[in-house]
C-alpha positions in Angstrom: 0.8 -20.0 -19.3 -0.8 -22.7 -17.0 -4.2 -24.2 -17.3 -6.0 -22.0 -15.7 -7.8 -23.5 -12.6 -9.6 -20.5 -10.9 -13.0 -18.7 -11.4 -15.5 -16.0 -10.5 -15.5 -17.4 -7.1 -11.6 -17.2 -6.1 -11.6 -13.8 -8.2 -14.6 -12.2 -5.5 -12.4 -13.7 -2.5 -8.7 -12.3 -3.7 -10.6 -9.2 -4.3 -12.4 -9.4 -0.7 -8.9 -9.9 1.0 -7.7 -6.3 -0.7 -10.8 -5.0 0.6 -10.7 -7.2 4.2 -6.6 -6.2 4.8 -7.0 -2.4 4.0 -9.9 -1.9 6.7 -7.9 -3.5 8.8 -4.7 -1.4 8.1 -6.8 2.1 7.9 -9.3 2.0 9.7 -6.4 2.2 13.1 -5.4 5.8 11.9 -8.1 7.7 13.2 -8.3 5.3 16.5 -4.9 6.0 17.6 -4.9 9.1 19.8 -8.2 6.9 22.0 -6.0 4.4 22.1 -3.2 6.1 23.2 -5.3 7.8 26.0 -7.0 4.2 27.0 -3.6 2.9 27.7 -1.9 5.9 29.5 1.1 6.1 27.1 2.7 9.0 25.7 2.4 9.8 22.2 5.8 8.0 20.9 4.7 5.0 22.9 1.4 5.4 20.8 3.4 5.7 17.6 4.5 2.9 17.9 1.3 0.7 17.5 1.6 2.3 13.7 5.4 1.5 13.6 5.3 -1.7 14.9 2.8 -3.1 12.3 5.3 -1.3 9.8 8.7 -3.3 10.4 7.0 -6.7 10.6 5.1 -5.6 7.3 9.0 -5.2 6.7 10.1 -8.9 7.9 6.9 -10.8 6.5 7.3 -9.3 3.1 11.0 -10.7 2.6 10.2 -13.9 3.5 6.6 -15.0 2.5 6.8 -13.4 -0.7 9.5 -15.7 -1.5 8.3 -18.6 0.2 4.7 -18.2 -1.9 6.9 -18.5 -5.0 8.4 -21.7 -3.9 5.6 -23.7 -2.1 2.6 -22.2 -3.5 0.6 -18.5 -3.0 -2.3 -20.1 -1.6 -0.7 -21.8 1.6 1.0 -18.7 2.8 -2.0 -16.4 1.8 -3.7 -19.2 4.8 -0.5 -18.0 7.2 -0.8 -14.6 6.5 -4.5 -14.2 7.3 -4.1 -16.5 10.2 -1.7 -14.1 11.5 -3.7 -11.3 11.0 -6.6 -12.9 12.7 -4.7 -13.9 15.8 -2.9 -10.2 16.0 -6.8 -8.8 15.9 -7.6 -11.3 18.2 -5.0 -10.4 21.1 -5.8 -6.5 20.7 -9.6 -6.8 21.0 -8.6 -8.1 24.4 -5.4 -6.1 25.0 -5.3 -4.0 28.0 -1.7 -2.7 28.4 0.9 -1.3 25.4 3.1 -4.0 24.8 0.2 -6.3 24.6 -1.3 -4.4 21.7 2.1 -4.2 20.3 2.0 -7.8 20.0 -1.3 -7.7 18.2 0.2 -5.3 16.1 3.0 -7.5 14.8 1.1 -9.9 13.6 -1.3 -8.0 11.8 2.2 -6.9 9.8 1.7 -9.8 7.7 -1.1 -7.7 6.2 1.7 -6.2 4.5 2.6 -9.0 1.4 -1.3 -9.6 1.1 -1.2 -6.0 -1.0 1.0 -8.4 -3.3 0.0 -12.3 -3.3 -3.8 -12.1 -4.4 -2.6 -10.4 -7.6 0.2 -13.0 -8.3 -2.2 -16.0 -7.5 -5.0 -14.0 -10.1 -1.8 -13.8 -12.6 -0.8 -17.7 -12.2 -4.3 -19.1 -12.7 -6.6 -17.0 -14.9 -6.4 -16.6 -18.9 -4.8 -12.8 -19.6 -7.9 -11.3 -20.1 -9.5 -12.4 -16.9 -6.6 -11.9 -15.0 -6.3 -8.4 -16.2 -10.0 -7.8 -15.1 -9.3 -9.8 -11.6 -6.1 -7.8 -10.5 -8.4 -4.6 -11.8 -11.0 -5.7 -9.4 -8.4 -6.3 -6.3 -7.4 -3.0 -6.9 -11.0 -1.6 -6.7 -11.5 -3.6 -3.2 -8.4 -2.4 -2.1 -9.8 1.0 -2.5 -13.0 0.0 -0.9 -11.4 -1.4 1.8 -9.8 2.2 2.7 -13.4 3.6 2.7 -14.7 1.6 4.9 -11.8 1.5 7.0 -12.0 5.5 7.3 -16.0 5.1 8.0 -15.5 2.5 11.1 -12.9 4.3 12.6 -15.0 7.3 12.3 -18.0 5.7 14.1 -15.7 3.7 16.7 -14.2 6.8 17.4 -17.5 8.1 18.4 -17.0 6.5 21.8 -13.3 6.3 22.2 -13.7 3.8 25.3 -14.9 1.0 23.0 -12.0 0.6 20.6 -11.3 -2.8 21.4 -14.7 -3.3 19.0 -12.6 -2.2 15.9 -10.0 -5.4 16.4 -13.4 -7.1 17.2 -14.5 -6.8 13.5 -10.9 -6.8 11.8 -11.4 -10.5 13.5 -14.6 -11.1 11.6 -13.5 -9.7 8.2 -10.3 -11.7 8.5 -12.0 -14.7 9.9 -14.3 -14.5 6.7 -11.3 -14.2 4.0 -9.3 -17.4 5.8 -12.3 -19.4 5.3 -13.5 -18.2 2.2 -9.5 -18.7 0.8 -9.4 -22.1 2.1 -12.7 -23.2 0.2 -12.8 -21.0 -3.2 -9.3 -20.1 -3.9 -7.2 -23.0 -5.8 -3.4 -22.7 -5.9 -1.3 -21.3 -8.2 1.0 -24.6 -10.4 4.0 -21.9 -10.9 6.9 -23.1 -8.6 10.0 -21.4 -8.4 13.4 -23.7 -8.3 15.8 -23.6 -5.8 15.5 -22.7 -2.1 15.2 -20.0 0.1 17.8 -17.2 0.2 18.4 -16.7 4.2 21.2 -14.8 3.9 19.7 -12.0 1.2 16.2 -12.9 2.9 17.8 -11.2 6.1 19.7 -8.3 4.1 16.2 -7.8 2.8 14.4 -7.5 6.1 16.9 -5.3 7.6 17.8 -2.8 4.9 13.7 -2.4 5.4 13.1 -2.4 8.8 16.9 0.3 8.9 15.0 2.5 6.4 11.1 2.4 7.7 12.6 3.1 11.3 14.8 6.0 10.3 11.8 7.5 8.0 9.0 6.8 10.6 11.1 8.0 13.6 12.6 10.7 12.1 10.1 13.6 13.1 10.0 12.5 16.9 13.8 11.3 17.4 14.9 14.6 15.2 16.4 14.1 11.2 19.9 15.3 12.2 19.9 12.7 15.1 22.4 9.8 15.0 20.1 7.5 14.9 18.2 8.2 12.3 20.6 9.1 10.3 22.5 5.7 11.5 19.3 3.6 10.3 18.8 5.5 7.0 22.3 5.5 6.4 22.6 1.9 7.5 19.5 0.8 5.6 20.8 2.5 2.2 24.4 0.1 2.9 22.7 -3.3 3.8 20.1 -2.4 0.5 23.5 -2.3 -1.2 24.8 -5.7 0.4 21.5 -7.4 -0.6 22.0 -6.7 -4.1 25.1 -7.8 -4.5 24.4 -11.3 -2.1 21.5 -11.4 -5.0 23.9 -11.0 -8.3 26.0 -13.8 -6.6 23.9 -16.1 -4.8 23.2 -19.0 -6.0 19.1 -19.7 -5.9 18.9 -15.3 -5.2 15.8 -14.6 -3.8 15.3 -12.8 -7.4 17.1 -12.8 -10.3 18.4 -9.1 -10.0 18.9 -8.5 -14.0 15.1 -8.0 -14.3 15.5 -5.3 -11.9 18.3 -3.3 -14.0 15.3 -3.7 -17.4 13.2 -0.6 -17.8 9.9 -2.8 -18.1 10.5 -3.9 -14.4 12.4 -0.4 -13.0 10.1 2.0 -14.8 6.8 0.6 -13.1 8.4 0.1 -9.9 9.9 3.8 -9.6 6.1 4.8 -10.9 4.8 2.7 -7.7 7.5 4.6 -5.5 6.1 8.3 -6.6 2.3 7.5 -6.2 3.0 6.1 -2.7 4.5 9.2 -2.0 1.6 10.8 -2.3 -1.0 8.7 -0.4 -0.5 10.1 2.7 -1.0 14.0 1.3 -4.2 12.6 -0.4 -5.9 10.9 2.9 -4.7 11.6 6.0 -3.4 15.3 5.3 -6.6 16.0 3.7 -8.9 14.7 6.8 -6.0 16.4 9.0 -7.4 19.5 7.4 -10.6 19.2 7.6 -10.4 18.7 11.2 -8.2 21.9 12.0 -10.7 24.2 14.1 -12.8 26.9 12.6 -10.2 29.4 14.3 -6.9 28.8 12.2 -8.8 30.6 9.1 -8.7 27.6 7.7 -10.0 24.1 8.7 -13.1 23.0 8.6 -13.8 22.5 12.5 -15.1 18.7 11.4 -15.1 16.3 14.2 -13.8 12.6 14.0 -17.5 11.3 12.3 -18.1 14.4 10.1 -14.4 13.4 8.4 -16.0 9.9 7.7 -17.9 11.6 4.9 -14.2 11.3 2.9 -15.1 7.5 2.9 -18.0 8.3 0.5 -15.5 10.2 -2.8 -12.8 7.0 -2.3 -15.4 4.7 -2.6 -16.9 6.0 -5.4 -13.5 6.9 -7.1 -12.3 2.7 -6.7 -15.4 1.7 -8.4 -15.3 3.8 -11.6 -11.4 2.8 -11.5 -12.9 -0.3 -12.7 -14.8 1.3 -15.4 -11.6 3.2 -16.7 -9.1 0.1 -16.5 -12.2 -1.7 -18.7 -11.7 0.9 -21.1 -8.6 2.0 -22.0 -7.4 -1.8 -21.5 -7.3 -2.7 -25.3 -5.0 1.0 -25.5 -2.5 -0.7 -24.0 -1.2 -0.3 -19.8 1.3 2.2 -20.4 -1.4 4.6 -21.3 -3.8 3.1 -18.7 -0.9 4.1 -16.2 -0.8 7.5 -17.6 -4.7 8.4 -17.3 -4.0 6.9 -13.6 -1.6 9.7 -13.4 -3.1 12.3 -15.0 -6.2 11.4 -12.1 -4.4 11.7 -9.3 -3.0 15.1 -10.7 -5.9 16.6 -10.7 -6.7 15.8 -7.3 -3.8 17.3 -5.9 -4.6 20.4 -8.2 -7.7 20.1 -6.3 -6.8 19.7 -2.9 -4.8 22.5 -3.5 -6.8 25.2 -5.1 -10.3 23.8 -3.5 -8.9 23.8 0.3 -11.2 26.5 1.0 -14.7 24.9 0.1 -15.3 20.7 1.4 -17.3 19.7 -1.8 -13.9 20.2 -3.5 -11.9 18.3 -1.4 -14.3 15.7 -1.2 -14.6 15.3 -5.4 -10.8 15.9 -5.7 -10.2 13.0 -2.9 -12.6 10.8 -5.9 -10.2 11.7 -8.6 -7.2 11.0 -6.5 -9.0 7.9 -5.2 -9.9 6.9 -9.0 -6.1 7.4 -10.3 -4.9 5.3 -7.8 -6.9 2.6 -8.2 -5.5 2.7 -11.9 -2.1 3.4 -11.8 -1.8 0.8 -9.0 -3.2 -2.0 -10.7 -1.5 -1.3 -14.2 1.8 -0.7 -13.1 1.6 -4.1 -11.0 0.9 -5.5 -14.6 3.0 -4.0 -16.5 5.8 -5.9 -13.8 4.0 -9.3 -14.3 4.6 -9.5 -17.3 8.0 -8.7 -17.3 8.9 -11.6 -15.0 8.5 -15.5 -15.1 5.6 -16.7 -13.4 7.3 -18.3 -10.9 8.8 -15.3 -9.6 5.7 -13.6 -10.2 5.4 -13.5 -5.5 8.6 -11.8 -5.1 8.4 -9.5 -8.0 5.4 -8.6 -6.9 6.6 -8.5 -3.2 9.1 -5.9 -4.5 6.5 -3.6 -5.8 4.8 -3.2 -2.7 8.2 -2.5 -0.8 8.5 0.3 -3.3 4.8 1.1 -2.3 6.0 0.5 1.6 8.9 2.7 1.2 7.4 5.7 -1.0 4.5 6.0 1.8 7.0 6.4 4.3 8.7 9.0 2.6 5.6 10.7 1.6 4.7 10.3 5.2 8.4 11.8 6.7 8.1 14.8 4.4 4.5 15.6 5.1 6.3 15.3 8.9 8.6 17.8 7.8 6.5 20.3 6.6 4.0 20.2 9.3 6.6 20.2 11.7 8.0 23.5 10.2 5.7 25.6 8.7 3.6 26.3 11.3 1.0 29.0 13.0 2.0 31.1 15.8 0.1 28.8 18.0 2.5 26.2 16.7 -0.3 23.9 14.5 0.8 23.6 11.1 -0.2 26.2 8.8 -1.9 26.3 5.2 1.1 26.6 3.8 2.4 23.2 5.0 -0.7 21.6 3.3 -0.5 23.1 0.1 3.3 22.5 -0.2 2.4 18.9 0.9 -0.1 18.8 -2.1 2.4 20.6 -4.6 5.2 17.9 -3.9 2.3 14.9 -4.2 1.3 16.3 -7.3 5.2 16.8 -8.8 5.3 13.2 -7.6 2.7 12.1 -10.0 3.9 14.6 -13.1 7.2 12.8 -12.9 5.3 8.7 -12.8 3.7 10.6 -16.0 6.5 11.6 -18.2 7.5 8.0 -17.2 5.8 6.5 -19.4 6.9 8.0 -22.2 10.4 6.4 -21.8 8.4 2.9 -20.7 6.3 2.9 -23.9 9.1 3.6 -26.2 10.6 0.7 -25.2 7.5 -1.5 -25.1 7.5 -0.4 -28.6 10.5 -1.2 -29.7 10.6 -4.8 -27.7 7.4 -6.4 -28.2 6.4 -9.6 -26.4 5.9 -12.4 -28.8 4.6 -14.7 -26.2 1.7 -16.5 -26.1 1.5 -15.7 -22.2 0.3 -12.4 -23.0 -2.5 -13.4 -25.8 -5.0 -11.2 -25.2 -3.5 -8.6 -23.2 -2.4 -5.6 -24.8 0.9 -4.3 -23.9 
């Protein structure tokens, strides 16, 4: 490994941008039926300020990814926040749809920031540190969805003012640039060769094919021809890009580390916890915000559901404590006690829908597991790879994170859409089927690490790259 050049300084700022970009990112949920209203548009034209930020998520992550890996991590973390900051910029003044749409675009380049402060923390700290750092992004990241939920909740106290929310996703981006630019030092790892337009493209629109058809799918209809064109033409062009990347000459990654269990294994574990994110937030405040008169709900207005901010704090902070301590056990079994936590909340969600407190201390389980799982199975993938490929790697993991929330997301759609009450809401049944498949999703990441630690076991890494770290 490298000299490492970074210290506590950079490690509080990459672990402020998790926390920064997430606020950003979540704390738009709640606001988006005001919005919606404030700009007269009908509810697919308001979908699309969530879709919109998706697909060029989609586009930003094929290309800066990459790009970090050959000109530096530190450079295109400046771009990506710069972006973000303009995109909040244009929407705190945005009047009219496609304005806020543009907003909305930029703000997409959020979407490889849930990879680059973790591969810059990789590149420049000793293994130990390193471990603790990407830990600790992990935990802000978690932090970051708390507070998003709690501003959303008291913006959405007067609908009218929602322009205030972009107002601080300004400020908190603003800070992050600037602090970047004077703590954060660059990563030495350069990859070689160039830039792979042709699989970079592949990339962006086997993504953008696949997070249309999924997001779509509920409003445009599943058995409509075009979603099943995108998600049928997203699964062909996924195809293409993989075999542009066995043949091209500088691939955007070397697809062989793909086809290793140490790199598959931890990114099919990162697709089956995103599943579940959506059935572990936004289903669960959905809930609690169902009226008195369904038998079910809660009745809790937009604030009251803020209190959900309080159990994901909390469960992101003692994710730190667990990571601490079942570090020198290795991260295959520091993945599995992420998995048996987020287990338990579903279990909870499920059987505890009846009675808040237990949704609230199941959602700081769930919060807790993910917090873990996240942040080992991320290392357990960088240190399967070169560091110089340590962006795009990395950038992979979070379109398996991308891809398994939209699914997660599409099924929840599903169910809502057809298990419903005579008054056409969707009924406790379509919640606690949305919690039984989350929590099958996270059995299965379990049992995967049996397979992942028996070969761990019998391929141990000799290098002095991972002194320090146990495997």
């Amino acid at each position: 490994m490298s000299t490492p050049v970074n210290g506590r300084a950079a490690v509080i700022t990459l672990t402020y941008l998790g926390f920064a970009l997430q606020l950003v990112q979540v704390g738009l949920l709640p606001l988006l039926p005001s919005i919606g209203k404030a700009l007269h548009t009908s509810a697919a034209g308001t979908s699309w300020i969530l879709t919109s930020g998706l697909l060029s998520g989609a586009v930003f992550l094929a290309v800066l990814t990459r790009l970090a890996d050959l000109i530096g991590k530190k450079p295109v973390i400046l771009l990506a926040m710069g972006l973000v900051l303009a995109g909040c910029v244009i929407d705190s003044f945005a009047t009219s749809l496609p304005l806020v749409l543009v907003g909305r675009v930029l703000i997409g380049a959020q979407l490889p920031m849930l990879a680059l402060p973790e591969a810059i923390a990789s590149d420049t700290l000793p293994p130990k540190r390193a471990h603790t750092a990407i830990s600790a992004i992990h935990v802000g990241t978690g932090l970051g969805i708390a507070a998003g939920l709690l501003i959303g909740a008291v913006v959405g106290i007067h609908p009218q003012n929602w322009h205030l929310f972009f107002v601080i996703g300004a400020g908190v981006s603003l800070l992050g640039l600037i602090a970047t630019t004077v703590f954060v030092r660059d990563s030495p790892e350069r990859a070689s060769g160039g830039l792979d337009v042709p699989g970079a493209v592949l990339l962006t629109l086997a993504l953008v094919a696949l997070l249309l058809g999924l997001s779509q799918g509920p409003s445009w209809g599943w058995g409509s021809g075009q979603v099943l064109g995108l998600l049928i033409g997203g699964i062909a062009l996924g195809a293409l890009w993989w075999w542009r990347e066995r043949t091209a000459r500088t691939p955007l990654i070397d697809v062989s580390y793909l086809l290793r269990p140490e790199v598959a294994l931890p990114y099919a574990m990162t697709f089956l916890i995103a599943f579940g994110i959506y059935g572990s937030l936004s289903a669960v405040t959905r809930l609690a915000q169902t009226p008195l008169a369904s038998g079910f709900g809660y009745g809790w207005g937009s604030l009251t559901a803020g209190w959900f901010a309080l159990p994901q704090a909390v469960g992101s902070v003692l994710g730190i404590f667990v990571l601490r301590g079942a570090r020198p056990r290795g991260l295959v079994l520091t993945s599995a006690i992420g998995f048996v936590s987020i287990t338990i909340g579903f279990v909870g969600f499920a059987l505890g829908h009846a009675v808040p407190v237990l949704e609230l201390v199941s959602l700081g389980f769930d919060s807790m597991g993910l917090a873990v799982a996240l942040a080992a199975t991320q290392l357990l993938v960088l240190r399967a790879v070169p560091a110089a490929e340590s962006g795009i790697a990395l950038g992979l993991s979070v379109v398996m994170y991308a891809v398994g929330n939209s699914v997660g997301s599409a099924v929840a759609g599903v169910l809502f859409a057809s298990l419903t009450t005579p008054a056409g809401t969707p009924a406790l049944s379509s919640y606690l089927a949305g919690f039984a498949a989350c929590g099958l999703c996270a059995i299965v990441a379990l049992l995967l690490c049996v397979p992942l630690a028996r070969r761990r076991r019998a391929t141990p890494v000799a290098t002095s790259d991972l002194e320090g770290i146990t495997t």
